[in-house]
BAZA-613336 format. One record per residue: x negated, y negated, z negated of N, C-alpha, C in turn; residue in three letters. Coordinates in steps of 0.1 Angstrom, whole numbers, padded with zeros to 4 digits, always signed. Layout:
BEGIN
XYZXYZXYZALA ...
! end
This chain:
BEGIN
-0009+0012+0000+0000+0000+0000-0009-0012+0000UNK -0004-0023+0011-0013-0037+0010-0011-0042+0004UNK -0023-0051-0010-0018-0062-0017-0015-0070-0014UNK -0008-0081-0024-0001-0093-0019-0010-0104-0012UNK -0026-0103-0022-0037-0110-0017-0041-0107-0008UNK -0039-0094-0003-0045-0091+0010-0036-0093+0020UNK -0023-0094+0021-0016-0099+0030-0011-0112+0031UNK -0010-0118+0021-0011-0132+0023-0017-0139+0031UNK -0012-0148+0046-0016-0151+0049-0019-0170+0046UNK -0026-0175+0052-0036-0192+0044-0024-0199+0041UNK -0024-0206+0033-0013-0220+0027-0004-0226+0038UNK -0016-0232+0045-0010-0237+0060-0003-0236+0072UNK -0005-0218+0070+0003-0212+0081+0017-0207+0075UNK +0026-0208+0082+0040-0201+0079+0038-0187+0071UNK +0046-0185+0063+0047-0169+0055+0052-0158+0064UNK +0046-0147+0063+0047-0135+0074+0061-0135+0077UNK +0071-0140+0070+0086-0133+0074+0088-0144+0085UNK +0084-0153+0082+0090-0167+0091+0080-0166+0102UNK +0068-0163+0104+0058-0159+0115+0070-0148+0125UNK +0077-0140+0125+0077-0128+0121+0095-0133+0128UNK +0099-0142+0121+0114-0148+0130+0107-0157+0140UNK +0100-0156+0144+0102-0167+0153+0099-0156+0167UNK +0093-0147+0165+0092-0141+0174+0101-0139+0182UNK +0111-0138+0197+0121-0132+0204+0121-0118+0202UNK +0137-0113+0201+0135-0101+0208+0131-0095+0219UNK +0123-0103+0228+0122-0097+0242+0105-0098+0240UNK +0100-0105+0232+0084-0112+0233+0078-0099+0227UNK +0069-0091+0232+0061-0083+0228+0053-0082+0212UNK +0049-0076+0208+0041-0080+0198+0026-0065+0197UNK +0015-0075+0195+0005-0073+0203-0010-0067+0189UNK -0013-0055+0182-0017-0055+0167-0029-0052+0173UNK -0036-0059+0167-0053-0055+0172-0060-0049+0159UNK -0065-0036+0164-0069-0033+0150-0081-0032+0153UNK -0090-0035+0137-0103-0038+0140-0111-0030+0128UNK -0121-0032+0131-0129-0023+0123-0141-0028+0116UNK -0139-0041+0111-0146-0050+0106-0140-0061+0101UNK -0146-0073+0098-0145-0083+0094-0141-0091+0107UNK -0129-0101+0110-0129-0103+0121-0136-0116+0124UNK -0142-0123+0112-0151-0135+0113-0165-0131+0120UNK -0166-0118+0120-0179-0115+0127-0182-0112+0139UNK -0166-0114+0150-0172-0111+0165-0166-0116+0167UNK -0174-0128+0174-0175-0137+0186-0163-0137+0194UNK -0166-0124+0204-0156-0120+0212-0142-0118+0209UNK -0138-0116+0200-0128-0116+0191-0119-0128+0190UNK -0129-0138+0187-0123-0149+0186-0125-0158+0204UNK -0130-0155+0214-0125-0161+0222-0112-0152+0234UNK -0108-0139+0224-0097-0130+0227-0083-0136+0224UNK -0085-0141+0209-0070-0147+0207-0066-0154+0213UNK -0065-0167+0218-0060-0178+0223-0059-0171+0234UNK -0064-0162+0244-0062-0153+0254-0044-0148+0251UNK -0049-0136+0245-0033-0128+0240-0022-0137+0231UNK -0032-0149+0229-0017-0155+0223-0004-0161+0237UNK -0012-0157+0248-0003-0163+0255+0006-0154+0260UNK -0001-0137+0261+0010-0128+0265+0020-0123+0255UNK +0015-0125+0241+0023-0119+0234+0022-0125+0219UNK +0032-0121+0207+0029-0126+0193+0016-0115+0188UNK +0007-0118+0179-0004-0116+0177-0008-0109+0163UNK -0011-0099+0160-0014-0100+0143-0030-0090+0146UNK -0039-0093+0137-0048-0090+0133-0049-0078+0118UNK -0050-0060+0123-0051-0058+0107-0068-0056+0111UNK -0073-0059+0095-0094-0055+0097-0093-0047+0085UNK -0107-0046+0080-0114-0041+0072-0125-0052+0064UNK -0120-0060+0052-0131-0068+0048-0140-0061+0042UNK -0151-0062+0046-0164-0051+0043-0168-0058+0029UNK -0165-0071+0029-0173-0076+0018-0162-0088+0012UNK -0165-0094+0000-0156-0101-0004-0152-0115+0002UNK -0172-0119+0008-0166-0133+0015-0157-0129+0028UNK -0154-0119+0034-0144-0117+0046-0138-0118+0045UNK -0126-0119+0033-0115-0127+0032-0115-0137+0031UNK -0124-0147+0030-0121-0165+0031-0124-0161+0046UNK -0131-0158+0054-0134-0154+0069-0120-0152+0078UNK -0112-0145+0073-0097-0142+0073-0091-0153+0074UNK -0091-0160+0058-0079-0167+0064-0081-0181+0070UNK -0096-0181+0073-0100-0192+0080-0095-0192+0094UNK -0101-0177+0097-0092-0171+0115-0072-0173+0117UNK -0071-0172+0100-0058-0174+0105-0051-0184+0106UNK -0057-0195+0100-0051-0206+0104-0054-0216+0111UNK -0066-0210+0117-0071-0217+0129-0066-0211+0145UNK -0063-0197+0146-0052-0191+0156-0037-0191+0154UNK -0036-0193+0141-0021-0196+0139-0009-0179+0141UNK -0027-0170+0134-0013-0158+0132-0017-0147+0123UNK -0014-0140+0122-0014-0127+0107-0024-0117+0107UNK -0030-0118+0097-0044-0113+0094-0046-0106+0085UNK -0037-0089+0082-0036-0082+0076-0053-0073+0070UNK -0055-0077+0055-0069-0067+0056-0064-0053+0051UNK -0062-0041+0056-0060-0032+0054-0068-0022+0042UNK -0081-0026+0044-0091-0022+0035-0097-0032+0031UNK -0108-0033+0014-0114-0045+0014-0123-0038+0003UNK -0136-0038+0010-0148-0038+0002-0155-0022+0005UNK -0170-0021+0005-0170-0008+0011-0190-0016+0014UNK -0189-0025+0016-0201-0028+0026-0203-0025+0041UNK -0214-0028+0046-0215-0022+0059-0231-0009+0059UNK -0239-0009+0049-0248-0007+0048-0251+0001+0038UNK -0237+0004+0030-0238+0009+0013-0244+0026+0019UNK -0240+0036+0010-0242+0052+0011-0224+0055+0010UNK -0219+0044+0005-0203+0048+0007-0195+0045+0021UNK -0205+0034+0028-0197+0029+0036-0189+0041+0048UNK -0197+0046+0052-0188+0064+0057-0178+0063+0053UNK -0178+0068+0046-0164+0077+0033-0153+0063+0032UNK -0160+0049+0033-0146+0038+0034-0143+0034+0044UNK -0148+0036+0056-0143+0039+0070-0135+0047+0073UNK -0135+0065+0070-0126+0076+0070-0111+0071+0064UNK -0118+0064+0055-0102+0058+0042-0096+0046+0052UNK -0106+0038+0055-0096+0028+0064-0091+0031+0073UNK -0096+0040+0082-0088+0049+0096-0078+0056+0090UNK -0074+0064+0079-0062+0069+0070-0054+0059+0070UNK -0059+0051+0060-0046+0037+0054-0044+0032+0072UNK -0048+0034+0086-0043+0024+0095-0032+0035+0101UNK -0036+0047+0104-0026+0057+0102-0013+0052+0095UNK -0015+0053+0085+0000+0052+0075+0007+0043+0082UNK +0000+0026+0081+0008+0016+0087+0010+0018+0101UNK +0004+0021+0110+0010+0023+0121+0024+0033+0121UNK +0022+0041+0114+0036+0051+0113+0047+0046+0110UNK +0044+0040+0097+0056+0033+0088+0057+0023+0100UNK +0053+0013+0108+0055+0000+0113+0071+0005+0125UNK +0083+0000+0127+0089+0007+0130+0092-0011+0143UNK +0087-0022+0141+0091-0032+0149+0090-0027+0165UNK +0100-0032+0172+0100-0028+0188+0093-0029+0191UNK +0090-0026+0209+0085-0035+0219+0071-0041+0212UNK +0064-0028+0201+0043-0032+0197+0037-0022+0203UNK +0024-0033+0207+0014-0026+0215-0003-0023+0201UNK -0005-0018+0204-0017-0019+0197-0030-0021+0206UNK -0037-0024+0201-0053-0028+0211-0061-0023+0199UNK -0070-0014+0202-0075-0007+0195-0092-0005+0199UNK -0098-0011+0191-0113-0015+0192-0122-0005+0185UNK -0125+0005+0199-0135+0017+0198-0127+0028+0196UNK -0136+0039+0200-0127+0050+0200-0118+0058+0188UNK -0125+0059+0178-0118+0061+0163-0107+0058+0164UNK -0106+0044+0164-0093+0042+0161-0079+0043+0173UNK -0087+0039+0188-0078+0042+0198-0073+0058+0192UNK -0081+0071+0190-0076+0083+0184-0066+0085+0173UNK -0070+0074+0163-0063+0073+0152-0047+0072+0157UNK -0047+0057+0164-0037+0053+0170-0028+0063+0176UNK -0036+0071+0184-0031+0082+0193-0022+0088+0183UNK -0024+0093+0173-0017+0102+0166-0011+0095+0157UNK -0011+0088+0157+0001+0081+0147+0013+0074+0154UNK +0012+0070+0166+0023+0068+0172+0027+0078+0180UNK +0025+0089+0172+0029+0109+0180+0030+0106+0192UNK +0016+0101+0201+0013+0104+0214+0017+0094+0224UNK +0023+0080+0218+0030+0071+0230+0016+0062+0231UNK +0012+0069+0240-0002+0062+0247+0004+0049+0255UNK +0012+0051+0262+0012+0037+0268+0021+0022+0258UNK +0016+0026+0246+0018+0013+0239+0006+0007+0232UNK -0008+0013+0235-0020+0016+0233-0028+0012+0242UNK -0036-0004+0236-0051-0006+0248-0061+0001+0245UNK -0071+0009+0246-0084+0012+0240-0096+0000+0248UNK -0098-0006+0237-0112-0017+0240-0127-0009+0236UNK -0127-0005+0247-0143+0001+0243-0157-0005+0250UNK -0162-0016+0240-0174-0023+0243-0183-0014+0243UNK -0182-0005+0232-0197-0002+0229-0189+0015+0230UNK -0198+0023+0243-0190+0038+0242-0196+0044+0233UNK -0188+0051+0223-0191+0059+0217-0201+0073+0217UNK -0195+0079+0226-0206+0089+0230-0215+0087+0231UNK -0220+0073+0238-0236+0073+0247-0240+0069+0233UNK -0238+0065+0221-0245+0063+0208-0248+0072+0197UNK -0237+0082+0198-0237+0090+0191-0249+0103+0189UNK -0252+0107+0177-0263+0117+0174-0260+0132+0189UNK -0270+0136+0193-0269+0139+0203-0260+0155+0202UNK -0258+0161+0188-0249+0172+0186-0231+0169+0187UNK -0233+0153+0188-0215+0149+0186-0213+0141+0202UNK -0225+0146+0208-0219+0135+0221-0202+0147+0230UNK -0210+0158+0231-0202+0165+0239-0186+0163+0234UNK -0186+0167+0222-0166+0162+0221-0164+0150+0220UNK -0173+0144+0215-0164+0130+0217-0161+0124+0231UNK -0174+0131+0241-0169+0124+0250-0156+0131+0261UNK -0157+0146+0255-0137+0146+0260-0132+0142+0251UNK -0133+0139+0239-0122+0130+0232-0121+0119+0242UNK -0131+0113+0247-0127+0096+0251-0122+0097+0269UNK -0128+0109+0276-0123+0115+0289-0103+0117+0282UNK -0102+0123+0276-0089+0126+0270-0079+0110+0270UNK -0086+0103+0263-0079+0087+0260-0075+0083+0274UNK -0087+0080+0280-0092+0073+0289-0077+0075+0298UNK -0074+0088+0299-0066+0091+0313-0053+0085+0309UNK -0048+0084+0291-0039+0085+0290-0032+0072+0285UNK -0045+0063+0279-0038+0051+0274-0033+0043+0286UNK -0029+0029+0280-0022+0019+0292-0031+0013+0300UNK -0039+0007+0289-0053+0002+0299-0065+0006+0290UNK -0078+0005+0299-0091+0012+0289-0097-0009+0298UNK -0101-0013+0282-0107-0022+0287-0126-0025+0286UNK -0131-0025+0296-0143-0022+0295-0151-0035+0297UNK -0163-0032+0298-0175-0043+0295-0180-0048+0312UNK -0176-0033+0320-0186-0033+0332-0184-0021+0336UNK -0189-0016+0347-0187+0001+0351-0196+0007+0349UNK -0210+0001+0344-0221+0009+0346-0221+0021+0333UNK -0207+0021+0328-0212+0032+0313-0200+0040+0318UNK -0197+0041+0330-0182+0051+0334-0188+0059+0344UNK -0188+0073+0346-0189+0079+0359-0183+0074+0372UNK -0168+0070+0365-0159+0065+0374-0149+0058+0368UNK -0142+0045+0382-0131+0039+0374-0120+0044+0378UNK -0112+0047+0366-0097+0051+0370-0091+0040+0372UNK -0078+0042+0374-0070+0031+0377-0068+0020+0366UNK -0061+0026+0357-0058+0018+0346-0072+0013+0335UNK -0082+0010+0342-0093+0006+0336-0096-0007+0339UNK -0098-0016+0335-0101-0035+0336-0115-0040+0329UNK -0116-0042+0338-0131-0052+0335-0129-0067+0330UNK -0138-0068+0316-0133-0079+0309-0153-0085+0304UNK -0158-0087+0309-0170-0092+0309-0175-0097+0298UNK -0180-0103+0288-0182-0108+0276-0187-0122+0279UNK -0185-0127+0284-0196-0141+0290-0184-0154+0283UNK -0190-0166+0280-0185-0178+0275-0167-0180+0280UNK -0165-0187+0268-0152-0192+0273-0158-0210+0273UNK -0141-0213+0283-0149-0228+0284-0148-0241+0277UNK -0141-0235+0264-0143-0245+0250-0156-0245+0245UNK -0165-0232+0244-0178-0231+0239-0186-0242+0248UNK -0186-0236+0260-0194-0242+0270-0192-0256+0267UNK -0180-0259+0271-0180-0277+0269-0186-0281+0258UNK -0185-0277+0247-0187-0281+0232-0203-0279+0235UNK -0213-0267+0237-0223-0264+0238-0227-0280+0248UNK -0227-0285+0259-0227-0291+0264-0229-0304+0259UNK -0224-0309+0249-0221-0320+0242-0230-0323+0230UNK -0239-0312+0224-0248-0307+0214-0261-0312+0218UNK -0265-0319+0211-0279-0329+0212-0288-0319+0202UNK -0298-0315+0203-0303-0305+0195-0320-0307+0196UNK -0328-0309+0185-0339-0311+0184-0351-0301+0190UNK -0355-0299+0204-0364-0288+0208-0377-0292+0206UNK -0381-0283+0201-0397-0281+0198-0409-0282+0208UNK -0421-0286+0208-0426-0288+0217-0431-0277+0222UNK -0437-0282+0237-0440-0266+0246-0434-0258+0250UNK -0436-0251+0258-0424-0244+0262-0417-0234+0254UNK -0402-0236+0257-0393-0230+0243-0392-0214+0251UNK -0394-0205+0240-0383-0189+0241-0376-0190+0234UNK -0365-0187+0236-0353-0183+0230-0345-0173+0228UNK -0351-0164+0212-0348-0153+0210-0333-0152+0201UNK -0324-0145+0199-0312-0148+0195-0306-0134+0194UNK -0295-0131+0185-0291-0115+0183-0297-0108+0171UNK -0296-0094+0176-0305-0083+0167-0315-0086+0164UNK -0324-0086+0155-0341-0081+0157-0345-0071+0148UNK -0339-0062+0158-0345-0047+0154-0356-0041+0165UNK -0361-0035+0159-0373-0021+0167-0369-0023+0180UNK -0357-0015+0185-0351-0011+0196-0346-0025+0201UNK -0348-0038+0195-0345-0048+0207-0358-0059+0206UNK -0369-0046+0205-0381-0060+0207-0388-0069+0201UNK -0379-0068+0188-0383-0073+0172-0402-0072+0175UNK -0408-0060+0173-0419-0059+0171-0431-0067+0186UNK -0423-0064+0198-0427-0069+0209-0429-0088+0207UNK -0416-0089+0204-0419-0102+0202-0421-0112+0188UNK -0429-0104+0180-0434-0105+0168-0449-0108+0170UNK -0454-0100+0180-0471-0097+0183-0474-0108+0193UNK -0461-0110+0200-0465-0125+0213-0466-0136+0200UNK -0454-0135+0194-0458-0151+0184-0470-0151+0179UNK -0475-0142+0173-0489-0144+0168-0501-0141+0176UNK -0501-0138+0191-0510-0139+0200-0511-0149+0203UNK -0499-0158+0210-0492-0172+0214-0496-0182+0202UNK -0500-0184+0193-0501-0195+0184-0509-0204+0191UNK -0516-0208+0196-0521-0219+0200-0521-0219+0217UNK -0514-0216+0218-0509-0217+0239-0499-0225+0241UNK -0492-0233+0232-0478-0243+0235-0469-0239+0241UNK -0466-0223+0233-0453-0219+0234-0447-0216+0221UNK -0430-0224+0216-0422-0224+0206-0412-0214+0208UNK -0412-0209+0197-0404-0195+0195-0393-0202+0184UNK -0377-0198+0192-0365-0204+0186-0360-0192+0185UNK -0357-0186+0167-0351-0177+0166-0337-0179+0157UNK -0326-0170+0166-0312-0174+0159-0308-0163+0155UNK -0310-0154+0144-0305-0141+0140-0303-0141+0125UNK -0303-0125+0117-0297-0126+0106-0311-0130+0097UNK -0310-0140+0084-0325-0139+0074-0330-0128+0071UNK -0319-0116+0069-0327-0109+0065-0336-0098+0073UNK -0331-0098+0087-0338-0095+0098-0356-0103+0100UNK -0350-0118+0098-0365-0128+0097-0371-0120+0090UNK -0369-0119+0078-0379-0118+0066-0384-0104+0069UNK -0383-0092+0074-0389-0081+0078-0404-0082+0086UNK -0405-0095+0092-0412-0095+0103-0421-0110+0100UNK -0432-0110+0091-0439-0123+0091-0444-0133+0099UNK -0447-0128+0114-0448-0135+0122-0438-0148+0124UNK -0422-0143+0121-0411-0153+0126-0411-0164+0114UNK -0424-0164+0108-0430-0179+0097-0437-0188+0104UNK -0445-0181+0113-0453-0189+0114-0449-0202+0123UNK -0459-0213+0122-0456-0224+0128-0453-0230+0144UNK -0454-0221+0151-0449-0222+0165-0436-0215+0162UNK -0427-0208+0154-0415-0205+0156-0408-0217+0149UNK -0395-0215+0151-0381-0221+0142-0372-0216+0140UNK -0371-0212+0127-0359-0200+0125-0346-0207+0122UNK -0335-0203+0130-0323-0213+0130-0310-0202+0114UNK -0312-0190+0117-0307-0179+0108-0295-0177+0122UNK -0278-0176+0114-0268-0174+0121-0264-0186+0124UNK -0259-0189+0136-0250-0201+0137-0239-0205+0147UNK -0236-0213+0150-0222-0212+0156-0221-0208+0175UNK -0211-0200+0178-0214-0198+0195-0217-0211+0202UNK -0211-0221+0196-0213-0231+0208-0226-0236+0208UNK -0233-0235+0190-0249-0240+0191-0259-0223+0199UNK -0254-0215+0196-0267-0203+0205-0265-0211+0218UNK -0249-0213+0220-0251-0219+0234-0259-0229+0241UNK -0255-0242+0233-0265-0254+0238-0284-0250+0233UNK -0285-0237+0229-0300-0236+0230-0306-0229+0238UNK -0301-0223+0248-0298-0217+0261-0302-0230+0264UNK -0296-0239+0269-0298-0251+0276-0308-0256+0270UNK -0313-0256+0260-0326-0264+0254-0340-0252+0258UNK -0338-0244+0263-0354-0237+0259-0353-0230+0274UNK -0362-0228+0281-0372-0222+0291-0366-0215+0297UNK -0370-0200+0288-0363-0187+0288-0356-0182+0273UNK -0352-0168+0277-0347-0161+0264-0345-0147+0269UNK -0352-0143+0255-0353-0129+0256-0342-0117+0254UNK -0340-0110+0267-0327-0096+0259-0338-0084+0262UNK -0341-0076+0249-0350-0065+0253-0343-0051+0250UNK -0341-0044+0256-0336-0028+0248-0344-0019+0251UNK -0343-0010+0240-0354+0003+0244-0345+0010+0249UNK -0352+0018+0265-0348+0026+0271-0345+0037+0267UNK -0351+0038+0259-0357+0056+0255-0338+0060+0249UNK -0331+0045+0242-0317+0050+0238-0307+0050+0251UNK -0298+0057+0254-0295+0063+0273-0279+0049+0269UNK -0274+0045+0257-0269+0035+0259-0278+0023+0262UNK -0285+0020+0262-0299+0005+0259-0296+0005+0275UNK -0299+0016+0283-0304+0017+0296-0290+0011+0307UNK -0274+0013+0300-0265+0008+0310-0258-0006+0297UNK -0271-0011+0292-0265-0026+0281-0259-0033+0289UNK -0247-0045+0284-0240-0053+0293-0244-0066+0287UNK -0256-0070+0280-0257-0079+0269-0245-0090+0271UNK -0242-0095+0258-0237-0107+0259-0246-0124+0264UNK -0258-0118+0259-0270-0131+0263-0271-0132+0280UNK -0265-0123+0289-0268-0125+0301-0259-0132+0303UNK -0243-0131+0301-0233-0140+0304-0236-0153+0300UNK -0240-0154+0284-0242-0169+0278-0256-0172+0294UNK -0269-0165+0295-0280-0174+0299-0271-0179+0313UNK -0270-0176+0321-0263-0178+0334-0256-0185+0335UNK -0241-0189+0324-0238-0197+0324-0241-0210+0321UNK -0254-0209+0310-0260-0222+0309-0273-0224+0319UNK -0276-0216+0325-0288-0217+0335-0302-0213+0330UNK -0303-0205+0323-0316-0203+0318-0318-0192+0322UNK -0331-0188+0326-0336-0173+0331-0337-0165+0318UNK -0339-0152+0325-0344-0140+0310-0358-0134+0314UNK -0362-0132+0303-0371-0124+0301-0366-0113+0296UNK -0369-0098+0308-0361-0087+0302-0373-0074+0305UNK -0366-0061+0305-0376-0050+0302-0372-0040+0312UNK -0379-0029+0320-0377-0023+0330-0369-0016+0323UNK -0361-0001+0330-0357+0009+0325-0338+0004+0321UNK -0333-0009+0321-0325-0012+0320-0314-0019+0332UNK -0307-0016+0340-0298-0010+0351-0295-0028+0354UNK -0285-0032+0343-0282-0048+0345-0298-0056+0344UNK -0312-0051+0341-0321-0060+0341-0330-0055+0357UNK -0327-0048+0361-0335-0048+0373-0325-0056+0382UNK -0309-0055+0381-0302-0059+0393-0308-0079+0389UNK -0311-0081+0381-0312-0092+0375-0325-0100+0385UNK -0336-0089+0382-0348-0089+0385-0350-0092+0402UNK -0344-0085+0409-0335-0087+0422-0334-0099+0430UNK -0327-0106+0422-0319-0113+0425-0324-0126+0420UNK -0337-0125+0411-0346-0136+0412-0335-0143+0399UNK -0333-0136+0389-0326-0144+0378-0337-0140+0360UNK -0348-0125+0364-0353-0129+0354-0366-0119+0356UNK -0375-0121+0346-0389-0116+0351-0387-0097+0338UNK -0394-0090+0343-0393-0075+0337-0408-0071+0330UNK -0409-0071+0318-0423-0064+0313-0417-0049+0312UNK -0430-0048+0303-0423-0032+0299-0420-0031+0283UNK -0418-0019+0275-0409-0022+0266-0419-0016+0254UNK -0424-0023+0243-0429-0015+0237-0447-0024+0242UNK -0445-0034+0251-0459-0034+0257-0460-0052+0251UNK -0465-0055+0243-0469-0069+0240-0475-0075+0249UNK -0487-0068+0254-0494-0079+0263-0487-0078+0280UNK -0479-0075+0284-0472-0078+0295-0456-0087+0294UNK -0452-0089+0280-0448-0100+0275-0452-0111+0273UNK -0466-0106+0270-0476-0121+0266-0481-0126+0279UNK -0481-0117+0291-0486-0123+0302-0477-0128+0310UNK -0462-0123+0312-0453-0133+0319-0451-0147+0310UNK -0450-0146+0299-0452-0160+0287-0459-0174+0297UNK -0472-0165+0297-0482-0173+0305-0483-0175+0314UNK -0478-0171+0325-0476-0171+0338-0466-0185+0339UNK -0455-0186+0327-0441-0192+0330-0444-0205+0331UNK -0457-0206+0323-0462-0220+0318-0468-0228+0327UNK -0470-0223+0335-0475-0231+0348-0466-0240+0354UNK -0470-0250+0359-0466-0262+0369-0452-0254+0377UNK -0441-0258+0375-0431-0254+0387-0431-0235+0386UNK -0434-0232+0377-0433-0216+0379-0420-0209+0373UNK -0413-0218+0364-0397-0214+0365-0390-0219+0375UNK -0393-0222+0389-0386-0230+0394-0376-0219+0404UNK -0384-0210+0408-0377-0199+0413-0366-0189+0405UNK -0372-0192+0397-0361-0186+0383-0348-0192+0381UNK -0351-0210+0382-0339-0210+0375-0332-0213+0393UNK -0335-0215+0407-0325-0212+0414-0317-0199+0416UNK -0322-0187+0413-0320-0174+0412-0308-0177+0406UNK -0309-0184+0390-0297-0183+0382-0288-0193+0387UNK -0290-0207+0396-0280-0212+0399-0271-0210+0412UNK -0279-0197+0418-0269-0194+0428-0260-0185+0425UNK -0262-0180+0411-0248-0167+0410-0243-0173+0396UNK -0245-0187+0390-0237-0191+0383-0224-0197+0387UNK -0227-0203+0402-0209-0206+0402-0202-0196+0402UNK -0203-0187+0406-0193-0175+0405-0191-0169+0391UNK -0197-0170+0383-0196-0167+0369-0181-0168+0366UNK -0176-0177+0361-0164-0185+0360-0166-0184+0342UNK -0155-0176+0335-0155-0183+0318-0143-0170+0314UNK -0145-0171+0305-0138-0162+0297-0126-0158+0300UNK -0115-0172+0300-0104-0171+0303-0101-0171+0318UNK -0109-0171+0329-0107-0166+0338-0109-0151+0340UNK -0117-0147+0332-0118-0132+0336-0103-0125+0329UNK -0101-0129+0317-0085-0128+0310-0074-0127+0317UNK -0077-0138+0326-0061-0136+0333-0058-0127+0342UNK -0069-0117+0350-0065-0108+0357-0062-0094+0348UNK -0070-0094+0337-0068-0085+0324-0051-0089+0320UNK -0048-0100+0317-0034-0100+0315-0022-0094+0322UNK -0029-0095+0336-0017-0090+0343-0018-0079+0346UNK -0028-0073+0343-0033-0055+0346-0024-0053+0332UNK -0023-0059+0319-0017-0054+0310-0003-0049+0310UNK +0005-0058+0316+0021-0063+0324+0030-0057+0309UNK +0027-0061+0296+0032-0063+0286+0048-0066+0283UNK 
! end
């Protein structure tokens, strides 16, 4: 059973029943269930104002931690709709966290069963729960999106890939729509599958755009995201401290506690920003050179990544620095939008570094990027062909 604190939604917004009348009976209603804190993806939030136009909206999550409910009801009354935490507390990193995941997929079960309102769709983020869903609405798949950013199988320990991936061949055929990142992680596309890109919407961009931001001298990199092992953490740990006196500034935007693993991201040619808002990663894209997306191949997801940093760099015009062995970084490479070391290799990072610094030597780079940025377009253009693939 949900508490009152946890259903409660912010002061300022209407109370769930009155949310809740205003709806029509003909107007859809649209439950996105999540599997986290919803203050913590991005994407997430330039989703809503999307779906709020095809349908009424509610949000249930999982607050991993205590501050995710001020995170909550900040989202909700800044979208203006209901932000159910189903579960609350667990961590993301504990030895419990497992075991309060299993419990949150149960309690989403229950409420999906008990939920008896017409004409609801669920959108269900990752496969767990698209499954969960499956079975709790005794098999009415077509009232069911499955949003699969990140496939499951291609991540999983290599003894659980085979069922899960007919579990997700199984979904796939059966939900309403399977909404995906890209095709490069599908054998094949079925019909009811839509491509939904991850790249800027164009509130960020404009806002990024308007952002006056203090750049460092020399030529700027601009590292931003993960900085783990597997994205180059160490690669680009050994350039900063090779690079200290060559008049290259290293702008890093990721988590502190990530910095602090890695003493190089102190030293004085870097600037550690920590986390900060989409529209500032954005306008620092437009402040620095290049920026780095690295993934180890060796993981067979890394090899078909759809980064989100490639949508942001392109739409603000900034080249990449990326790593062979990666499918979107060679077509990249191609096409004269970003240069390729190898992965794992410091000094062929440190030598395109050096190369970039030269007189007019990004100049081919950044036309690369401005001939396939007009066609980019923004978030909510890519949305509205997803909307009507929905037909809600």
């Amino acid at each position: 059973m949900l508490s009152d604190r946890h259903r409660r939604p912010p002061k300022s917004t209407p109370p769930v029943n009155a949310m809740r009348a205003r709806r029509s009976a003909d107007q859809p209603l649209l439950i996105i269930l999540y599997p986290d804190s919803v203050g913590r993806e991005v994407r997430l939030a330039k989703l809503l104002p999307c779906l709020k136009k095809i349908a009424a909206v509610e949000v249930w999550q999982w607050a991993r931690r205590h501050a995710d409910l001020s995170d909550a009801e900040r989202m909700a009354e800044l979208f203006g709709i209901e932000i159910r935490t189903i579960s609350a507390g667990g961590g993301r990193a504990s030895s419990s966290s497992r075991l309060n995941y299993l419990g949150f997929l149960a309690k989403i079960a229950i409420c999906i069963f008990k939920d008896r309102r017409p004409n609801t769709y669920y959108w269900c983020w990752g496969m767990p729960l698209c499954f969960v869903c499956w079975i709790a609405t005794l098999g009415a798949s077509k009232r069911i999106i499955f949003d699969d950013p990140d496939r499951l199988s291609l991540v999983a320990p290599p003894y659980f890939r085979a069922p899960l991936r007919a579990a997700e061949q199984y979904l796939y055929k059966r939900v309403r729509r399977v909404i995906v990142p890209g095709p490069s992680r599908y054998d094949r596309m079925l019909p009811n599958y839509s491509v939904l890109r991850n790249i800027p919407c164009s509130a960020d961009i404009a806002r990024a755009l308007k952002l006056k931001l203090s750049r460092p001298p020399g030529f700027v990199v601009y590292v931003n995201g993960w900085l783990t092992k597997s994205r180059g953490a160490e690669m680009i740990a050994s350039a900063i401290e090779q690079l200290s006196h060559a008049g290259i500034s290293f702008v890093i935007a990721a988590r502190e506690e990530e910095v602090e693993l890695f003493p190089a991201f102190r030293s004085p040619n870097c600037v550690v920003l920590g986390r900060i808002s989409p529209d500032q990663s954005l306008a620092w894209y437009r402040h620095a050179d290049v920026v780095t997306a690295f993934y180890d191949p060796e993981i067979p997801i890394n090899r078909l990544a759809e980064p989100n940093k490639v949508g942001d760099a392109i739409a603000m015009g900034t080249p990449l620095i990326m790593n062979h062995g990666v499918a979107i970084a060679e077509e990249l490479a191609k096409s004269n939008c970003a240069r390729l070391c190898t992965f794992s290799d410091p000094a062929s990072f440190r030598n395109i570094l050096i190369e970039l610094t030269a007189p007019a030597a990004l100049d081919p780079l950044r036309e690369g990027i401005a001939r396939i940025r007009g066609n980019a377009g923004s978030f909510e253009q890519a949305f509205s062909v997803v909307g009507k693939e929905l037909a809600l």
